[in-house]
N, C-alpha and C positions, 0 to 999 in steps of 0.2 A: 504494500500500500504506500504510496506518496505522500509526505506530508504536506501537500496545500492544504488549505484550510479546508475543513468539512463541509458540501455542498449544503445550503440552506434550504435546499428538497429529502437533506436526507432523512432517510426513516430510520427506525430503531432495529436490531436486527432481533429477528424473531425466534420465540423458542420452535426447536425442530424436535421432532420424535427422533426417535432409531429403524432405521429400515435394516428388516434382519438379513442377512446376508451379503452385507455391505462392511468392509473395515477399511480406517481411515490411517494414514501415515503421513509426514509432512516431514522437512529436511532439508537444512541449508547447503547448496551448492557451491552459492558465492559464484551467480555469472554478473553480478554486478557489485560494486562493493559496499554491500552491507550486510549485516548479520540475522536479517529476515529469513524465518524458510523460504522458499523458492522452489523448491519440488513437492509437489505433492502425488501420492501413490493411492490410488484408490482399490482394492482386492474383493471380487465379489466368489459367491458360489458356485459350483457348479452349477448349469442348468439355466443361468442367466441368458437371457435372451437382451439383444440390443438394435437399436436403428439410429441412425444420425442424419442431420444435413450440417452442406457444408457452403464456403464460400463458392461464389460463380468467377471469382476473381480470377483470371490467366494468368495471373503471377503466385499461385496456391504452394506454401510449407511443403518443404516434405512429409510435415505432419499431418497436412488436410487428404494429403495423396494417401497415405499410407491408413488412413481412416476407412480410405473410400473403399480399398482395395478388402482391407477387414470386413467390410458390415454386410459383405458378401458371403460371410462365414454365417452371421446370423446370433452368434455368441459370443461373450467376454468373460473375461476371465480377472483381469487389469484395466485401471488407466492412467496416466502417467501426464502431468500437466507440468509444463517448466515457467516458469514467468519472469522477465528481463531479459528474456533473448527469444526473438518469435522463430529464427533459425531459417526463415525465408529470403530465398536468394541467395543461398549460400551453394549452390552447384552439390556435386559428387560431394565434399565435405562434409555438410550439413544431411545429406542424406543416409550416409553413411552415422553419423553421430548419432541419427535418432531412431535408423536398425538398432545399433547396438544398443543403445538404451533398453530399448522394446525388448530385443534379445535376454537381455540381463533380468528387465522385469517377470518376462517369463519364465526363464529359470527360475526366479525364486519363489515364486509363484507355484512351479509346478505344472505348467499348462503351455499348450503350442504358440507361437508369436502372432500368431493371427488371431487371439484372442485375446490380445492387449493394444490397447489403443490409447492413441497422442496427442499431444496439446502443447504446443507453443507461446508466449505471446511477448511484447517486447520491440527491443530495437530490430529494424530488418537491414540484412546484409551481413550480420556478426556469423559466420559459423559455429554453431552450440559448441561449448568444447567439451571434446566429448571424454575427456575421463573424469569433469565435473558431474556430468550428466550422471555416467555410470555410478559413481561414488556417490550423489546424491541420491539416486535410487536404492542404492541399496541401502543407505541410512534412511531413506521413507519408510524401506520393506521391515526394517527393525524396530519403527516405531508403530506398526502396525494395529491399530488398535488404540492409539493413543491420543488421538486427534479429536478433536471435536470438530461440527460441523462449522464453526467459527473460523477455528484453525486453518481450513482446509478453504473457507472462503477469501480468508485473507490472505491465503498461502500464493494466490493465483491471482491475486490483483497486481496491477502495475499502476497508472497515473488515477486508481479509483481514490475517493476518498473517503470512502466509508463501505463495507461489506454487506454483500445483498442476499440474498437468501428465502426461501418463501415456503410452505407447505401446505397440503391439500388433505384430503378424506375423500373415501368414495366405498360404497356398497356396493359387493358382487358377490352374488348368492347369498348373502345375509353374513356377509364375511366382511369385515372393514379392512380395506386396504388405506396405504399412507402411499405419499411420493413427495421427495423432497430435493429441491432442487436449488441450485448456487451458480449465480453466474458473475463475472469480471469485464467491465466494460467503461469505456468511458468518454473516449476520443476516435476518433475513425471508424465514427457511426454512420451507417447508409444502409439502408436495406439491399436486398439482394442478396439475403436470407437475413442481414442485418451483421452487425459487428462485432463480437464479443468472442468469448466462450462460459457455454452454459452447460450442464450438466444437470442429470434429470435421476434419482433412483428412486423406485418401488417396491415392493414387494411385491406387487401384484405378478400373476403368472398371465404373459400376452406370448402368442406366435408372435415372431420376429416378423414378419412379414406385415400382420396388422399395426405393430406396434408402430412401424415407417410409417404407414395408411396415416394412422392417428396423429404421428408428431407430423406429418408432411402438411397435414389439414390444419393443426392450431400453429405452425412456424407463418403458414399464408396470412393468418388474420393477427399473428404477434409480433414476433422476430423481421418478419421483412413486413413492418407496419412500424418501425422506429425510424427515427436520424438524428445525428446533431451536428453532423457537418459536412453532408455529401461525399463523403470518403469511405469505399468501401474495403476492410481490408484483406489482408493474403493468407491471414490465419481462422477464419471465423468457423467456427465447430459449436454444434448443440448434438450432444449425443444423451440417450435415455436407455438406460439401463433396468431390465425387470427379472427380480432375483425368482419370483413364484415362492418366495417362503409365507405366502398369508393362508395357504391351502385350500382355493378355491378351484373348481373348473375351468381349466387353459383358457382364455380369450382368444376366439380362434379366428373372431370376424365381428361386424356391424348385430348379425343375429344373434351372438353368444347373449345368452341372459348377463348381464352388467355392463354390458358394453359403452353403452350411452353413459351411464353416470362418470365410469372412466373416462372417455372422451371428455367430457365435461369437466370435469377435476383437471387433466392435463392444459386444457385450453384455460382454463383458468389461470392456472399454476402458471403456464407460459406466456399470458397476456401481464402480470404481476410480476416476474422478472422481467421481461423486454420494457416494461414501464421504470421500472427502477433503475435500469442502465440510463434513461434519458435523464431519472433526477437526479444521476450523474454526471451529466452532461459537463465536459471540461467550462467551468468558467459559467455554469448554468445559474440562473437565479429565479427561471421561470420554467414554469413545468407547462405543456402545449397540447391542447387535444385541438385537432382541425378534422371538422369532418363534414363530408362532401355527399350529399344529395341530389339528387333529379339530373342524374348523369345521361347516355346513352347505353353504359353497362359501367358491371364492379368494377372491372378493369380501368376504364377511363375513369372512374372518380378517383380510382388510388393513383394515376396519373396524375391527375389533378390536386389531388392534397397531398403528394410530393411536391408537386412544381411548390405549393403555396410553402410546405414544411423548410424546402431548402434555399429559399429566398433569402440571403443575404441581407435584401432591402427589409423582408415582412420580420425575419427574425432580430434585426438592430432595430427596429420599432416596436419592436416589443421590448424588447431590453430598456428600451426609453421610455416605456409606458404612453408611447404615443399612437395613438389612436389613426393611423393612416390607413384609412381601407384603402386609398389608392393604391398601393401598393398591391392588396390582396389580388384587387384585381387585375393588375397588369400579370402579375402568377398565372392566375386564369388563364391569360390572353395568350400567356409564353409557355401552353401544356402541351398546345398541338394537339389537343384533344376537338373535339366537339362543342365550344359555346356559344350564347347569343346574346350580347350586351344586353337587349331589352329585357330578358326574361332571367335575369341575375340577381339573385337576393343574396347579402352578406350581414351576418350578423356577429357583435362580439359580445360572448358572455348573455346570447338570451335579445340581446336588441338590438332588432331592425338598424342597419347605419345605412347599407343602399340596396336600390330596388329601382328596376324597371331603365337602366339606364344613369340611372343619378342617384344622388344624396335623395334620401327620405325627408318628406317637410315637416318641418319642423322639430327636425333633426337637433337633437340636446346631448354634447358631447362628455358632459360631468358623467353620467351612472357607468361611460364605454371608461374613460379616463380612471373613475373607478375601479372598475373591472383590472382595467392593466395595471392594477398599482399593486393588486395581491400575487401571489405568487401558482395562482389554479390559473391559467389564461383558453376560454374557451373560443373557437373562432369557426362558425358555420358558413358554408356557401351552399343554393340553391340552384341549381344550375336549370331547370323549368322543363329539361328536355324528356325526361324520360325516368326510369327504377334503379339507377344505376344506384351505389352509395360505398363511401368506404370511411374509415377512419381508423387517422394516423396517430402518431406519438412524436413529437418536436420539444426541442428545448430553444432557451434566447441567444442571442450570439452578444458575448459580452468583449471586454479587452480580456478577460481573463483567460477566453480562451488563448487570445494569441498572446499572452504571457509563456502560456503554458506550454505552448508549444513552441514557441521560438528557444526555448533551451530545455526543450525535451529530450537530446543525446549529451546535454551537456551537463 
């Protein structure tokens, strides 16, 4: 974790169950200089079933690749999260470095290397060094058991400043299942499945094959439903692991009796983390729901409440608490979507600002000026055309961002 100040979105971290078949280990490597763990090991059960998505980015870790290549396996065993070095773009080097990690984690483990999976995140370009890596691993695999979910959240932050974490309930077959999940994010947020690394464990018993179904469906309406800065990056992983120790009837599909309440718990679960990476938003002080109405379909409203979420102009107006729907609308105009000036409604926070072409009469800018001064910032557009709708998640663009990043290798 970074020491900037604590984001003034942030929330308090929440208590977490035990998910059985899950042990935790954490463990300082030292790929950057301080005395924070930096590896974390996570060791599940036999039997564990898993699915992931990952970045769309052409410049993807060897860690994103070697995920991909795993979930075709359908099982885990391991996973293995490094933090201060994302190990992207490092050639044959870096590839090599986070084999043999994987290698090693699996030996101690006990289990074949395709059912241990990776996670980077960090400066890109550094090659992992890899008898840190190694040596760090194996001091995770020795504290096994010893980690709290705190530990392990904090373990895999980089410029976060404060530790995210969430949990769910869900009935299936009159069996309660838990899922709990911890993600790290903060800076080189852009959907396109979104930015971070999240991780997801159960208990619950799903085929591998429905469990993708299920996270492929709530990552569409969570994870690539964030931004904070139009930057997508090379490391971005959400994998979900399910151990089956609650003892219920496999999830085998949509029809398995509990299906739906699971679906429901995980899209929860995963709308609640991809929310809390934005009220970490580097440099964030406003927290942003934009959401898009009377589209010509879903697709073009999320079009369109991206154009609005990664606007520069609409996001430094919010940061100023100033009230420019012009702005909103020029977003609009720049989706390449489908609009019609005349039949364009924008509201902030609940009230009408323009409609039909223009400013609303009688138009009173104190309750909008209001609105932006809190730290909830609500922004509606109507677009008159059709059922389309979508809604995103945006944070404000402050100087803090570009603080933070102008000596963020240094």
């Amino acid at each position: 974790m970074t020491t900037t100040p604590i984001s003034p979105l942030a929330t308090p971290f929440p208590t977490l169950p035990e998910v059985a078949g899950v042990r935790r280990g954490t463990a300082t490597a030292g790929y950057k200089p301080w005395t924070r763990a930096d590896v974390t090991l996570l060791a599940f059960d036999e039997g564990t079933s898993v699915a992931g998505v990952t970045t769309r980015s052409k410049c993807p870790s060897p860690e994103v690749e070697l995920c991909r290549r795993h979930l075709a396996w359908g099982t885990a065993r391991g996973l293995v999260v490094n933090a201060g070095n994302s190990n992207a773009f490092t050639g044959i080097t870096g590839a090599e470095a986070c084999a043999k990690q994987v290698a090693e984690a699996a030996n101690l483990i006990g289990c074949e290397p395709a059912e241990v999976f990776a996670a980077s995140t960090g400066v890109i370009g550094v090659p992992l060094p890899q008898a840190k890596a190694i040596a760090g691993v194996r001091a995770a695999h020795a504290a096994l058991g010893s980690a709290s979910w705190l530990d392990v959240t904090t373990a895999i932050g980089t410029t976060d400043t404060f530790p995210k974490a969430a949990a769910r309930e869900a009935m299936i077959g009159g069996v309660k299942v838990v899922l709990v999940g911890f993600i790290k994010g903060s800076g080189m947020i852009a959907p396109d499945m979104a930015t971070m690394l999240g991780f997801i464990a159960t208990d619950a018993a799903i085929a591998a094959p429905f469990l993708q179904q299920l996270l492929d469906a709530a990552n569409r309406r969570t994870f690539s439903c964030i931004t904070v800065d139009g930057d997508t990056s090379t490391s971005d992983t959400v994998l979900a692991f399910a151990t089956g120790k609650a003892g219920h009837a496999e999830l085998e599909g949509p029809d398995s009796p509990g299906a739906d309440a699971f679906a429901a718990a995980l899209h929860d679960l995963c709308r609640e983390l991809a929310q809390l990476v934005v009220r970490d938003g580097e440099g964030a002080t406003r927290f942003v729901e934009i959401r898009v109405s009377g589209a010509v379909s879903d697709d073009s409203a999320h079009r369109i409440a991206l154009s609005i979420a990664n606007s520069p102009l609409v996001k430094t107006a919010i940061a100023g608490g100033d009230a420019n729907w012009g702005r909103v609308v020029m977003a609009v105009g720049k989706a390449g979507e489908p609009a019609e000036r005349d039949l364009l409604s924008i509201r902030f926070g609940g009230v009408e600002v323009a409609a039909r072409g223009m400013v609303v009469d009688g138009y009173d800018e104190a309750p909008v000026a209001a609105h932006l001064a809190g730290q909830e910032v609500e922004i509606t557009v109507d677009l008159g055309l059709g059922d389309g709708r979508a809604t995103v998640w945006t944070s404000d663009l402050t100087h803090g961002y570009i603080s933070i990043n102008a000596d963020y290798r240094s």
